[in-house]
GULUMLUM-158087 format. One record per atom (N, C-alpha, C): x, y, z; residue in three letters. Coordinates in steps of 0.2 Angstrom, whole numbers, plus 2048, in hexadecimal, padded with zeros to 3 digits. Example, Ala and Ser with C-alpha at 12.3 -4.5 7.8 and 13.67 -1.06 7.14 Angstrom:
BEGIN
8427E4827Ala;83E7EA827Ala;8427F0827Ala;8407F5823Ser;8447FB824Ser;840800827Ser;
END
This chain:
BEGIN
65F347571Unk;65834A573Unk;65534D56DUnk;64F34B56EUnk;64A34F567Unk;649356569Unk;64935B563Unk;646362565Unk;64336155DUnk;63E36555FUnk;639368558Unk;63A36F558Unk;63B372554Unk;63D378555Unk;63937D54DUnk;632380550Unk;63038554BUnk;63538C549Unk;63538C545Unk;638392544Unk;63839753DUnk;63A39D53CUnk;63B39F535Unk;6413A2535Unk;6443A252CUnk;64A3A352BUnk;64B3AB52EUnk;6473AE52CUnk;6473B652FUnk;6493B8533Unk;6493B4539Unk;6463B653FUnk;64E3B7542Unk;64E3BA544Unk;6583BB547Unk;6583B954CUnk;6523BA554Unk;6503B655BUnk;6513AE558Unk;64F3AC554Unk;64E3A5552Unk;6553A2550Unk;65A3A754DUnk;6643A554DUnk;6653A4553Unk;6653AA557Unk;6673AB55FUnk;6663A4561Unk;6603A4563Unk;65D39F565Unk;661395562Unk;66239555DUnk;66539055BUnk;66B39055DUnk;66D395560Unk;675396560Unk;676395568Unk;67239856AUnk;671396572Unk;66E38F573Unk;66C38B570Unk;667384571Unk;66F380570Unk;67138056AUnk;67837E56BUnk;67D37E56FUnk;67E382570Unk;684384576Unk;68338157DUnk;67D38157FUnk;67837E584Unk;679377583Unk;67837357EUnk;67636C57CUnk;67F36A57FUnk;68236C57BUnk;68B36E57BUnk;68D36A581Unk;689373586Unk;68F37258EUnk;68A36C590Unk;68436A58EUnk;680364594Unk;68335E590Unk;68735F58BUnk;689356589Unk;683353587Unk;67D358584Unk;675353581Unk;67835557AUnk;67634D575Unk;67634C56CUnk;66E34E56BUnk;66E356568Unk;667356565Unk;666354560Unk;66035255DUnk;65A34E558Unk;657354557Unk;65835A551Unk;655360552Unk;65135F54AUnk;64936054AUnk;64535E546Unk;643368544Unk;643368540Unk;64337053CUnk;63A37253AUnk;63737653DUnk;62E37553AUnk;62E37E538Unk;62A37D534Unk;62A385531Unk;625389533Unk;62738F533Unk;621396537Unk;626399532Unk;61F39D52DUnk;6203A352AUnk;61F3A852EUnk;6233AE52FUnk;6213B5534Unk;61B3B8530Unk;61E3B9528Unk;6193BC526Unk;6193B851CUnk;6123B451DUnk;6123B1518Unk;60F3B3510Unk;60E3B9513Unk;60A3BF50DUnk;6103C250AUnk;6163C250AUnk;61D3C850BUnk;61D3C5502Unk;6203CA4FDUnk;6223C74F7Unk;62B3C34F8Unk;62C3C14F3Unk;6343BD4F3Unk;6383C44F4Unk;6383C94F3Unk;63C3D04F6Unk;6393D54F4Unk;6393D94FDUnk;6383DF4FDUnk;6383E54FBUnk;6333E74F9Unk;6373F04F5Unk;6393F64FBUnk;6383F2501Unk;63B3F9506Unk;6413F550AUnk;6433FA50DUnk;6473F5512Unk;6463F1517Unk;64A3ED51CUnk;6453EB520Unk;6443ED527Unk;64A3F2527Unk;6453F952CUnk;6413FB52AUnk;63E3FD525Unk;6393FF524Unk;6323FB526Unk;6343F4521Unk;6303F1524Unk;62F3EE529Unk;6333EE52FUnk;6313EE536Unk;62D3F2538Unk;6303FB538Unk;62B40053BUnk;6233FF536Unk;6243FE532Unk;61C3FD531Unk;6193F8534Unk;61B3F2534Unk;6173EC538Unk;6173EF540Unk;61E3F1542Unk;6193F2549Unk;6173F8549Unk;6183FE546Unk;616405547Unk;61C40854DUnk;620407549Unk;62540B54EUnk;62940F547Unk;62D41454BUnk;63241A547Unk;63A415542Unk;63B41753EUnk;64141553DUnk;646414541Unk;64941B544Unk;64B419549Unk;64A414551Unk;645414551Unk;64440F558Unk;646408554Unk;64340754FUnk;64740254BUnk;64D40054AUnk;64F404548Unk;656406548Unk;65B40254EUnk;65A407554Unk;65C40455BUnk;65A3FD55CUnk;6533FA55BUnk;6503F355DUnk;6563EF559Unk;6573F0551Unk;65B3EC54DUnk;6623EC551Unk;6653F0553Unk;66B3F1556Unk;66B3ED55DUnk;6693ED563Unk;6673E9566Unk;6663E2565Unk;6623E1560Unk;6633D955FUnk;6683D855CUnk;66C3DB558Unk;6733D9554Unk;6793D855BUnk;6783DC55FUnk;67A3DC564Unk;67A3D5569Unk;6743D3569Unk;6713CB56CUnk;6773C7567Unk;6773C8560Unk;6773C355CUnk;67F3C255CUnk;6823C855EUnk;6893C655DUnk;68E3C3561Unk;6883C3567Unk;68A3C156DUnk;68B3BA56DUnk;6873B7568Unk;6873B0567Unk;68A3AD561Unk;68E3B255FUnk;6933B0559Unk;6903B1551Unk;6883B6551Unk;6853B854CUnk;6893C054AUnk;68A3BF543Unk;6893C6542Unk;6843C753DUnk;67F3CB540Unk;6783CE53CUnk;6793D753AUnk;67A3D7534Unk;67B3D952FUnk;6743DC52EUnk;6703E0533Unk;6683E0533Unk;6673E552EUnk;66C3E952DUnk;66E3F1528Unk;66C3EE520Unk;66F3E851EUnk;66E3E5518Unk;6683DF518Unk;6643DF51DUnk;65F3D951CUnk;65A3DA518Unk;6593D4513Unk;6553D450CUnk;6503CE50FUnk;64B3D0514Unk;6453CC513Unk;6423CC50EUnk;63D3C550EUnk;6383C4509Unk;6363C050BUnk;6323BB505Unk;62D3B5508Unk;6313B0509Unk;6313AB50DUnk;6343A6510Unk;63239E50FUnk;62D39F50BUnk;62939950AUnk;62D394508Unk;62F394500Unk;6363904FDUnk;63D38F501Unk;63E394505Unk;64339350BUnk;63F38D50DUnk;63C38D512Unk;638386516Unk;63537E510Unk;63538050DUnk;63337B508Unk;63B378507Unk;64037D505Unk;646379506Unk;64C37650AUnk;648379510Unk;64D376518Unk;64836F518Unk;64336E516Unk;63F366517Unk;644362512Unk;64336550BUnk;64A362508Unk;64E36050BUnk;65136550FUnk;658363511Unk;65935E517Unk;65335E51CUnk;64F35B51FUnk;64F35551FUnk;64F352518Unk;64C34C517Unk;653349515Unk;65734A514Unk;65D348511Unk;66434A518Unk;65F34D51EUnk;66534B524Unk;66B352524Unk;665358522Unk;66A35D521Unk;666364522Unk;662363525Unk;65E36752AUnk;66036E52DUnk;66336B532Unk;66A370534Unk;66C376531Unk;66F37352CUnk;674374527Unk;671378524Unk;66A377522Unk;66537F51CUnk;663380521Unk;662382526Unk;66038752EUnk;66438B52DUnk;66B38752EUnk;67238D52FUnk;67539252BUnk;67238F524Unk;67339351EUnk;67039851CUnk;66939651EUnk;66439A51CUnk;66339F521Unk;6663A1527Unk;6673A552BUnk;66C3AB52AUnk;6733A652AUnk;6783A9529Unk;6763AE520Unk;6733AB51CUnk;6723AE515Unk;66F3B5517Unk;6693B351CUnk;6653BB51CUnk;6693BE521Unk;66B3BD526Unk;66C3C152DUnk;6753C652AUnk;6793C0529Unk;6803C3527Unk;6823C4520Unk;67D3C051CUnk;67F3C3514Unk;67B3C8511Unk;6763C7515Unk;6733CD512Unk;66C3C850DUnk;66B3C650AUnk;66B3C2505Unk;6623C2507Unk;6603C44FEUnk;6583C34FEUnk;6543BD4FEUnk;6523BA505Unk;6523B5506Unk;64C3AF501Unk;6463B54FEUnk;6423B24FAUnk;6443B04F5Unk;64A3B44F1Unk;64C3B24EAUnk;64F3AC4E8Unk;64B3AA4E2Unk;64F3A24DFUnk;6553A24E0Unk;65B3A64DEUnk;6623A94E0Unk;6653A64E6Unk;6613A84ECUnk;6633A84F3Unk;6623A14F3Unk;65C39F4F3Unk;6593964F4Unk;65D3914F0Unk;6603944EAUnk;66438F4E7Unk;66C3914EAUnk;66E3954ECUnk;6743954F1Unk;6763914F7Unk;6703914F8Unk;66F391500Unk;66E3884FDUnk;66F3854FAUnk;66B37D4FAUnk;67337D4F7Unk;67637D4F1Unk;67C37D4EEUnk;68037D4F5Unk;6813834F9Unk;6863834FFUnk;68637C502Unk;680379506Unk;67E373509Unk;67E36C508Unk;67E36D4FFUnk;6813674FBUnk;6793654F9Unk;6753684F9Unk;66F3644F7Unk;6703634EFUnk;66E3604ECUnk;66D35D4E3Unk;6693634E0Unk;66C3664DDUnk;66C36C4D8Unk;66436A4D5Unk;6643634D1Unk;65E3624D0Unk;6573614D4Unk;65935F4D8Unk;65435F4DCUnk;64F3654DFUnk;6563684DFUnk;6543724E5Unk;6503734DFUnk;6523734D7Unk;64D3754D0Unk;6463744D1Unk;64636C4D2Unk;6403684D2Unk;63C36C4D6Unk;63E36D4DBUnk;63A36F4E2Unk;6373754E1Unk;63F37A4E0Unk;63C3814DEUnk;6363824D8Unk;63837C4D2Unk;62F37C4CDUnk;62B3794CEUnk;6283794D4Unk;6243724D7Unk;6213784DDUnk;61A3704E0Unk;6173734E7Unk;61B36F4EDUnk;62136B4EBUnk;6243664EEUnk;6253684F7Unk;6233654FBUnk;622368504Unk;61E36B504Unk;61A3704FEUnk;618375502Unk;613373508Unk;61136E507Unk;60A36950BUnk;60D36A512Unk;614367515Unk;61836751AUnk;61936D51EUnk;61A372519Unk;61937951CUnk;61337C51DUnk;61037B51BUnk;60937B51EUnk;606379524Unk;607370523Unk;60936C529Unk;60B370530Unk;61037152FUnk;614373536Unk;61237A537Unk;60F381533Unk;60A385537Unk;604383537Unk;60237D537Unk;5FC37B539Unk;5FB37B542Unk;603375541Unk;603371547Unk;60537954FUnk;60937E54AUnk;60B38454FUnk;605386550Unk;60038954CUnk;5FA38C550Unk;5F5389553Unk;5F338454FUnk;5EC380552Unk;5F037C558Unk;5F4378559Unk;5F637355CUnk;5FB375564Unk;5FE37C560Unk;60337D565Unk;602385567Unk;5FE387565Unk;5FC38F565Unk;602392565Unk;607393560Unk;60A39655FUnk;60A39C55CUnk;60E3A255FUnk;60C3A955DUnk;6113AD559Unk;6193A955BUnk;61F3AB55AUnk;6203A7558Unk;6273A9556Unk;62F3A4556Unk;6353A7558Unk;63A3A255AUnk;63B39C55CUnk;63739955FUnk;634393561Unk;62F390565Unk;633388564Unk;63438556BUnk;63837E569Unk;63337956DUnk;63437356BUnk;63036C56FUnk;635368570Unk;639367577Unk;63C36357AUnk;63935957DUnk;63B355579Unk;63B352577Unk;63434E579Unk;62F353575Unk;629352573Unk;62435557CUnk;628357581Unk;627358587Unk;62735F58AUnk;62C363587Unk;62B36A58BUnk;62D36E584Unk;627373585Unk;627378580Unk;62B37F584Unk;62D38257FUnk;632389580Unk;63138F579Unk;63139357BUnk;631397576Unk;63439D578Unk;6373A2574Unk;63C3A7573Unk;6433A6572Unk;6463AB571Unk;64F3A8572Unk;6503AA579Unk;64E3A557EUnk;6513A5585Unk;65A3A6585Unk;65C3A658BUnk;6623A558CUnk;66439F58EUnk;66A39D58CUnk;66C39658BUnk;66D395591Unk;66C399598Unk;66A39359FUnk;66339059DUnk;65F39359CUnk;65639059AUnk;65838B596Unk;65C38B590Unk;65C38558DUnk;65D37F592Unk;66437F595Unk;66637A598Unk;66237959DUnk;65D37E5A1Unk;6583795A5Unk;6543765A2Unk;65337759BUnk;64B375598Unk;65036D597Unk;65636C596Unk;65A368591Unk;659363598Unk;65B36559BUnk;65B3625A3Unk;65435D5A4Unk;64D3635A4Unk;64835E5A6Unk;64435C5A1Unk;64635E599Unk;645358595Unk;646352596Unk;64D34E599Unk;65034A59AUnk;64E34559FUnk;64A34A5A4Unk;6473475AAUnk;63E3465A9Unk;63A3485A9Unk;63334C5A8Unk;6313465A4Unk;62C3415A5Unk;62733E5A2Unk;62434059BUnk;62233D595Unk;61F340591Unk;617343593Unk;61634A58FUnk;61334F590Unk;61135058CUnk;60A35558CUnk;60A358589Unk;60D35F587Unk;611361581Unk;613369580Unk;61036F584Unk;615373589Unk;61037858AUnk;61837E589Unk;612382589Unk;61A38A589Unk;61938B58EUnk;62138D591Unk;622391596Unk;627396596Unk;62739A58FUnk;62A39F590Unk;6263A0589Unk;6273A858AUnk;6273AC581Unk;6293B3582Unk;62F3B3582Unk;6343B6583Unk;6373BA57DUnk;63B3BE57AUnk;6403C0573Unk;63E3BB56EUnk;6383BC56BUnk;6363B7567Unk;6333BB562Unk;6323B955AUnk;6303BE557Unk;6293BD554Unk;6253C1552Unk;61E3C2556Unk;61C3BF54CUnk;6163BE54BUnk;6103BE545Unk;6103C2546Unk;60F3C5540Unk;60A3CD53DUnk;6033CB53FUnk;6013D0540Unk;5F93D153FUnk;5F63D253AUnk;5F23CD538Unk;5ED3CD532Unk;5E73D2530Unk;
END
């Protein structure tokens, strides 16, 4: 079964969410076709932060440290429940753009998956500065991608068209506001990290349900764009 699946590395709802999609795919006995599109949360961000990234949450929303604090705890809590450990204490946001230029690399070579999982597992549990050429070339080395190529790319505008591409298609096309947000095989849209019984209905009337057009019917634990 096809799923298109917007997302960004950042986004912890968006692990969650992959973790439950699987599990779901798992018990229904469906082989997913999972096609990786990029949404920057926030595209303006430098490759690493000077503050932390509580900090930089309570600014974006205007909430306390503390209330941060507890929100990051609670979702770590979501996340381990699905076999994540989020390490939100050491998280090193930054710009994510090179991240998504490289998951299309990896993409194209049938290894997709494989830089989603990496690049997840790098920010959420190692902690790891996700912007820095450091990270991007670990994270492509881990997955087996060609040393020179990850180079080439990293000194190039190489995807960047692609990543472009695919927030084009999120906001004008599909009005997308968050992420996670998925397209079940080209039929039923979903967005947030639902619970892995919603997966397995959506997996259910993907299977049955005529070709459609995308619509959402949920937006749920999903993680939000800044405001401009």
């Amino acid at each position: 079964m096809r799923v298109d699946i917007w997302s960004d590395v950042v986004c912890p709802f968006c692990y969650i969410a992959k973790k439950r999609l699987e599990s779901a795919a798992e018990e229904a006995g469906v082989e997913l076709e999972v096609f990786w599109h990029s949404y920057q949360l926030d595209a303006d961000a430098p490759a690493r932060l000077q503050i932390s990234n509580t900090e930089r949450l309570a600014q974006k929303y205007g909430r306390s440290i503390e209330e941060v604090e507890e929100m990051q705890r609670n979702i770590a809590a979501m996340a381990k429940a699905e076999g994540i450990e989020f390490n939100w204490e050491n998280a090193n946001s930054g710009n994510t753009f090179n991240a998504h230029r490289l998951i299309h690399l990896a993409q194209s070579k049938g290894l997709g998956n494989e830089a989603k999982e990496a690049f997840f597992y790098s920010y959420m549990t190692q902690g790891l500065a996700i912007g820095e050429r450091e990270t991007l070339e670990d994270v492509a080395s881990r997955i087996g991608l060609n040393p020179v190529e990850v180079d080439d790319l990293l000194d190039s505008d190489e995807y960047a068209d692609f990543v472009k591409y695919d927030e084009e298609v999120a906001r004008d096309q599909l009005k997308v506001t968050g992420v996670p947000f998925f397209v079940f095989e080209q039929r039923i849209a979903l967005a947030g990290a639902q619970p892995k019984e919603v997966f397995l209905q959506v997996l259910e009337k993907a299977a049955e349900l005529p070709e459609q057009k995308p619509t959402p019917i949920c937006s749920d634990d999903s993680c939000e764009t800044p405001e401009k």
